[in-house]
N, C-alpha and C positions, 0 to 999 in steps of 0.2 A: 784530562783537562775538563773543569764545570765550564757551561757553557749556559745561556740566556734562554730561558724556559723555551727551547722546540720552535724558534720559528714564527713567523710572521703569523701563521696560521692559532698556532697556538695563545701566541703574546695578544693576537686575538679577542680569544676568549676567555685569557683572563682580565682582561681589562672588561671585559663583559662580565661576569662573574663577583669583582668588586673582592678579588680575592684575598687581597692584604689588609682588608679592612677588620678581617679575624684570621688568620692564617699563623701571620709570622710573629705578631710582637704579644699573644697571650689578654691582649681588650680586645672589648668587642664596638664598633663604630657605627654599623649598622646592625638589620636585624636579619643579616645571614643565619646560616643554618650549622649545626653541631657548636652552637654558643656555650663559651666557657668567660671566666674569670679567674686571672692570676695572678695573686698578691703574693706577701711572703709568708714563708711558714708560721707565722707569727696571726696573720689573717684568715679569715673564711676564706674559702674557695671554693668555685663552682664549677658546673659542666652538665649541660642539659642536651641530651639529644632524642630527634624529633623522632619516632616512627608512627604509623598509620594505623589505624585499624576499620577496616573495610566495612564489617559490619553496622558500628554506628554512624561512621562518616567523621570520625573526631582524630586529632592529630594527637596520638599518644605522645606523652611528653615521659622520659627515664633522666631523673636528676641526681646527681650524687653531690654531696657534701661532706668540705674537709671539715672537722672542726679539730681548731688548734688548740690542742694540748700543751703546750709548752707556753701559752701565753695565759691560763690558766693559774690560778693561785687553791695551795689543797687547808682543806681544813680538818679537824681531827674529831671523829664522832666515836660513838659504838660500833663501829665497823673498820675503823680504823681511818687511815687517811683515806682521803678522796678528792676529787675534784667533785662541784657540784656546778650546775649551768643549766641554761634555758634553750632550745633551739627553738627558732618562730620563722616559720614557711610562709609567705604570701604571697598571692597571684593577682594580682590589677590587672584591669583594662589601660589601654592607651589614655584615658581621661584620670588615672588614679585609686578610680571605684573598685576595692576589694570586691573579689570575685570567688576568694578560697584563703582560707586563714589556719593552720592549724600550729601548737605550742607543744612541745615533749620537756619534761623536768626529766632530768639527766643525771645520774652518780657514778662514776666511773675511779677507779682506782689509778694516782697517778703513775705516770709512765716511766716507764725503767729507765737508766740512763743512756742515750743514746737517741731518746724521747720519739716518740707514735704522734701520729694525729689520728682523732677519731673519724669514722666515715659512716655520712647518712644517706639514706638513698630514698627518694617517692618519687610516684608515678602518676600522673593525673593528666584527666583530658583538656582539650583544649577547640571552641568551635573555629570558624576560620577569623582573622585578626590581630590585633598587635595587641604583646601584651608583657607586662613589668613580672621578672621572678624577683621575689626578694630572701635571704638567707640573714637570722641575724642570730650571733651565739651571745650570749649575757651569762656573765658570771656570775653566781648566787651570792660570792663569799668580796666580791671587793666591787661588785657593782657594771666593772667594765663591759662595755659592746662593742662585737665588732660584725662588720655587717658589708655585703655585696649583693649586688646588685645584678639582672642577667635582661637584655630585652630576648623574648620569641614572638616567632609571627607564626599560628594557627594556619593549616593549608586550608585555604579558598576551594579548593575540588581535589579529588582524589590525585596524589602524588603515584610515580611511578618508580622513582628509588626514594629511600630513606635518605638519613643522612647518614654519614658515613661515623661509625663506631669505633674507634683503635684499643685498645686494653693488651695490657701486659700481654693474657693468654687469653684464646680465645678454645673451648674443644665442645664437640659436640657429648651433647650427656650418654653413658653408658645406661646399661638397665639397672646395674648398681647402682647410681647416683639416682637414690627416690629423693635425697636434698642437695642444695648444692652446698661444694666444701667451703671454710671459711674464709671467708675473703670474697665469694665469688656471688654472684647472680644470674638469673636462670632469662633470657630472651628467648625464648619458643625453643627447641628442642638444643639451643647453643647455653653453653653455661661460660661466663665472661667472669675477669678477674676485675672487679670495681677498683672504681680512683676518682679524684675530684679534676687528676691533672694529670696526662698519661706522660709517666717518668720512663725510660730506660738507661742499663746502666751499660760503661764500656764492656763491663766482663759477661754480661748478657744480652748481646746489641739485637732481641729479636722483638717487634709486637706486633699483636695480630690487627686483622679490621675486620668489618662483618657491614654489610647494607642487606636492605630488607628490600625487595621489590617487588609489586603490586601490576600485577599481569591478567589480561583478559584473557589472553592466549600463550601458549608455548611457542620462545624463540629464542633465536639462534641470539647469543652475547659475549661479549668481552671484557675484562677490565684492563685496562693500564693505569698503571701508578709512576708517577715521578717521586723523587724526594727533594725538598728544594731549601738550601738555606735561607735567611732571614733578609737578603739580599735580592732572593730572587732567579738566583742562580741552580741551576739544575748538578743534583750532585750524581744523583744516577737513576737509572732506569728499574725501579726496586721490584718490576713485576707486572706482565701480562700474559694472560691466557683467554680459553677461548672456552666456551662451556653452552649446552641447551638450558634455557633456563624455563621454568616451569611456570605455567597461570597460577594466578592466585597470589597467597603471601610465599615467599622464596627467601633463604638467607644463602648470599655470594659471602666466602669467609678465603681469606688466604692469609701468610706469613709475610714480614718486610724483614730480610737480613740487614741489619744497618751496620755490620762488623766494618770496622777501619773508619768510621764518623766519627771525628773528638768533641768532645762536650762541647754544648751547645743547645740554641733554639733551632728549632729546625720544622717544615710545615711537610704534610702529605696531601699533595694534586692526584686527584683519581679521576678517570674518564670513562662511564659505565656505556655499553654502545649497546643496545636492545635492539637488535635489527637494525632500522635506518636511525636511531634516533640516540644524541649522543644526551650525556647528562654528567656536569661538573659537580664535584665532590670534593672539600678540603677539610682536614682539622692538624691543627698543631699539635708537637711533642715537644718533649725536653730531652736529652740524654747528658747524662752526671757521671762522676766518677761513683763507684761502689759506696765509696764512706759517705757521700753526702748522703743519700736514699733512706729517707724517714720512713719506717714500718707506718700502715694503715690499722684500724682495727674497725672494721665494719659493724655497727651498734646494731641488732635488731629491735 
């Protein structure tokens, strides 16, 4: 039987948390944390999450973008068919004022049938603050734009969990991997499968997560994860354990079996507990049947 998120205690703190205001429905309302944007595969799509880096004092920001391929029109050169397109990154402050601008011209060969979206990925800091992402893709050959929008807020003083990361697969790199495989991206010793909008499918109901935490000292921690439909309802208890966790930067990584969940939006509630000190954590999924699941192709 699902039952009403855990209890007075918990119903809590998500009303503390402001948790549905990015969790269940895929916008973002406020400027919560693991901010995503989700249109249709037809549109840009985004997904920005925050980690830390201790030494400058600045809130790393890892952004991924879809760009839609199928809404793309090809034209026919010396190389054959292609799509050609613009992508334009921008970073504002809360008042509007460009803060970071950068533009890639783009040639990709269109996509098989069954159709890809392309995936672009940056990285860049952020002092503490609020502040505008913008993603817009322009097509060379018929003019069209299509463009989204993402708010983040810059930490004010040093955070002590990340935000919470979900991706297809998460593994830690072998001594083999001097790069990471295609599709994937490298977070400090963890190599992640990128995405603009983390999909799973029924015949593969697993994804992983991964938080970074920012520790003076060595202690004693736990995570618990709910899984919670769009509703609010608690579908199950997807995973808790108990681990030392180490000063300094640390990545917490585990699996969520989601087998027996039918397609669906669906949010992941995480409770990281560092000794006495608890710390709320959500980002949303999708799970689809197999045939819908549009391949990615990650652009370097």
């Amino acid at each position: 039987m699902m039952r009403r998120a855990c209890g007075t205690g918990l119903r809590r703190l998500l009303s503390m948390s402001h948790i549905w205001s990015v969790l269940l429905f895929g916008s973002v309302v406020g400027l919560g944390p693991g901010c995503l944007s989700a249109q249709s595969e037809y549109e840009v799509a985004m997904r920005a999450i925050r980690f830390y880096t201790p030494g400058s004092g600045q809130t790393q920001v890892t952004a991924f973008v879809r760009i839609p391929y199928g809404a793309l029109q090809t034209s026919m050169g010396e190389d054959g068919e292609r799509l050609r397109f613009t992508l334009s990154l921008r970073v504002a402050d809360d008042s509007g004022r460009t803060l970071y601008a950068q533009q890639w011209a783009k040639r990709v060969p269109p996509p098989a049938p069954g159709g890809e979206n392309g995936l672009d990925m940056i990285r860049f800091g952020l002092n503490g603050g609020r502040y505008l992402l913008e993603a817009l893709v322009r097509d060379s050959i018929s003019g069209a734009e299509t463009k989204t929008t993402i708010p983040l807020e810059g930490y004010h003083r040093a955070p002590i969990v990340s935000d919470l990361l979900l991706s297809k697969q998460i593994r830690e790199a072998a001594r083999a991997d001097t790069m990471p495989k295609a599709g994937e991206v490298r977070r400090g010793r963890m190599l992640l499968t990128a995405s603009a909008a983390v999909t799973a499918t029924t015949d593969e109901p697993r994804l992983s997560y991964l938080f970074e935490t920012y520790l003076q000292s060595e202690v004693e921690g736990k995570v618990e994860i709910w899984i919670l439909d769009a509703t609010g309802e608690v579908l199950r208890d997807a995973a808790g354990h108990q681990m030392v966790v180490s000063r300094g930067t640390a990545a917490l990584t585990g699996e969520l079996d989601l087998t027996g969940i039918p397609p669906g939006r669906y949010g992941v509630l995480a409770h990281v507990l560092l000794g006495k000190r608890r710390f709320i954590r959500q980002a949303p999924f999708v799970i689809v049947p197999p045939k819908m699941i549009l391949g990615t192709t990650l652009d370097r």
